[in-house]
C-alpha positions as MATLAB code, in Angstrom:
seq = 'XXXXXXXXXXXXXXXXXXXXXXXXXXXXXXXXXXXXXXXXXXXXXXXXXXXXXXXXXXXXXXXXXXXXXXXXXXXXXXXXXXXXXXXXXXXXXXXXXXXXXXXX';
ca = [
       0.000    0.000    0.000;
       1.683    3.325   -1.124;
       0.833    6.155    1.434;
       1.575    9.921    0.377;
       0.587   13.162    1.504;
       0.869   14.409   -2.396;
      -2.433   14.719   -4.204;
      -0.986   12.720   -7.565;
       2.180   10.162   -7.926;
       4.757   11.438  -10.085;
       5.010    8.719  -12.862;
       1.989    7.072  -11.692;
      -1.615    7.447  -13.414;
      -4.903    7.269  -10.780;
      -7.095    4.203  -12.593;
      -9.504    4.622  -10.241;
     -10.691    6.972   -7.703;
     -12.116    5.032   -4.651;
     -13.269    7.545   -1.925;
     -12.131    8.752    1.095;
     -10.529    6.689    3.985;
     -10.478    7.100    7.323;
      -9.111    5.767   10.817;
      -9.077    7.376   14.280;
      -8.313    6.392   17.956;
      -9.395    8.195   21.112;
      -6.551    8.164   23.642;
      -6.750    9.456   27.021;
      -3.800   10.161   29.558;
      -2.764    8.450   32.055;
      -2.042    9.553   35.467;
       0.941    8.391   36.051;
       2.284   10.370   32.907;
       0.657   13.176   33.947;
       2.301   13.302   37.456;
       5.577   12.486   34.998;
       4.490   15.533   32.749;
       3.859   18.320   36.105;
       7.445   17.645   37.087;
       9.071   17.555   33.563;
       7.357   21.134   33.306;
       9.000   22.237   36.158;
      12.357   21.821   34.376;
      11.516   21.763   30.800;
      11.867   19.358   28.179;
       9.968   17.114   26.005;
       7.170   15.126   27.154;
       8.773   11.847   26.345;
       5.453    9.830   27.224;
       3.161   12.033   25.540;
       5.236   11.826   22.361;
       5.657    8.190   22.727;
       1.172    8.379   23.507;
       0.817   10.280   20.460;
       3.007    8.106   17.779;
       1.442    5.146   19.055;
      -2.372    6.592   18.141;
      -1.100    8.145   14.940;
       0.082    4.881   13.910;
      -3.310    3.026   15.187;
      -5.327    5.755   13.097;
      -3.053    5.350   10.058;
      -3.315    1.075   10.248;
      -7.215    1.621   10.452;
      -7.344    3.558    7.890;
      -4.951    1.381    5.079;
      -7.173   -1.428    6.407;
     -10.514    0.605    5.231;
      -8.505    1.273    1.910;
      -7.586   -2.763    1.440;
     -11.204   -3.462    1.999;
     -12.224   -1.234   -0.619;
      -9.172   -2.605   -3.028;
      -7.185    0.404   -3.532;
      -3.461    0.147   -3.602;
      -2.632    3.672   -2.658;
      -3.813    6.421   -0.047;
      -3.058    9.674   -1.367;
      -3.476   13.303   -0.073;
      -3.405   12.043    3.180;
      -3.868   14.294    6.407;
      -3.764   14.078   10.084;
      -5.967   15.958   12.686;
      -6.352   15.788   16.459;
      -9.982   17.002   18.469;
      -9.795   16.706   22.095;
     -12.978   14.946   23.176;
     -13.239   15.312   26.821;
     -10.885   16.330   29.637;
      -7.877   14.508   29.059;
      -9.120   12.462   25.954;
      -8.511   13.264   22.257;
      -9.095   11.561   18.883;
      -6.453   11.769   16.567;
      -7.933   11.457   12.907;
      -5.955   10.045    9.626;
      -7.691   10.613    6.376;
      -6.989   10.428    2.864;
      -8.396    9.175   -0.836;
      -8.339    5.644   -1.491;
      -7.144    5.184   -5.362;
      -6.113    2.604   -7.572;
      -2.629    3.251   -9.372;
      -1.688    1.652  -12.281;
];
């Protein structure tokens, strides 16, 4: 499955145009990270275990959405974008989306 954030493949012709795709998580913290998190913003730094929180749930929205794109027999997810909606207090849904196409 080729994945691209481009809206065409250079040297590649779209056969057919599938629809858009779609996968998304909800993730909510934890306690212990955010206990991690008050003292780490005491000193500064990166939030090592949000990081690590949010590349895990970008990757489960991204495999949900290639699998939506295999069902529907595309071989390609172009144009594809990422967007994150906090849901509740200390919950938020990260969103992958794109156009399921068939290249030739």
């Amino acid at each position: 499955m080729l994945l691209s954030n481009l809206e065409i493949v250079p040297g590649r012709r779209i056969k057919e145009h599938l629809g858009i795709v779609e996968g998304s998580t909800v993730r909510s913290k934890h306690a212990g990270r955010d206990i991690m998190a008050g003292l780490k913003n005491i000193v500064g730094g990166e939030l090592k275990a949000y990081t690590d929180l949010l590349v895990e749930a970008r990757q489960q929205a991204t495999d949900r959405m290639v699998a939506q794109a295999e069902e529907m027999g595309a071989n390609a997810v172009l144009n594809i974008r990422y967007t994150t909606t906090s849901v509740t207090t200390g919950a938020a849904e990260i969103l992958a989306y794109g156009t399921a196409v068939i290249l030739e």
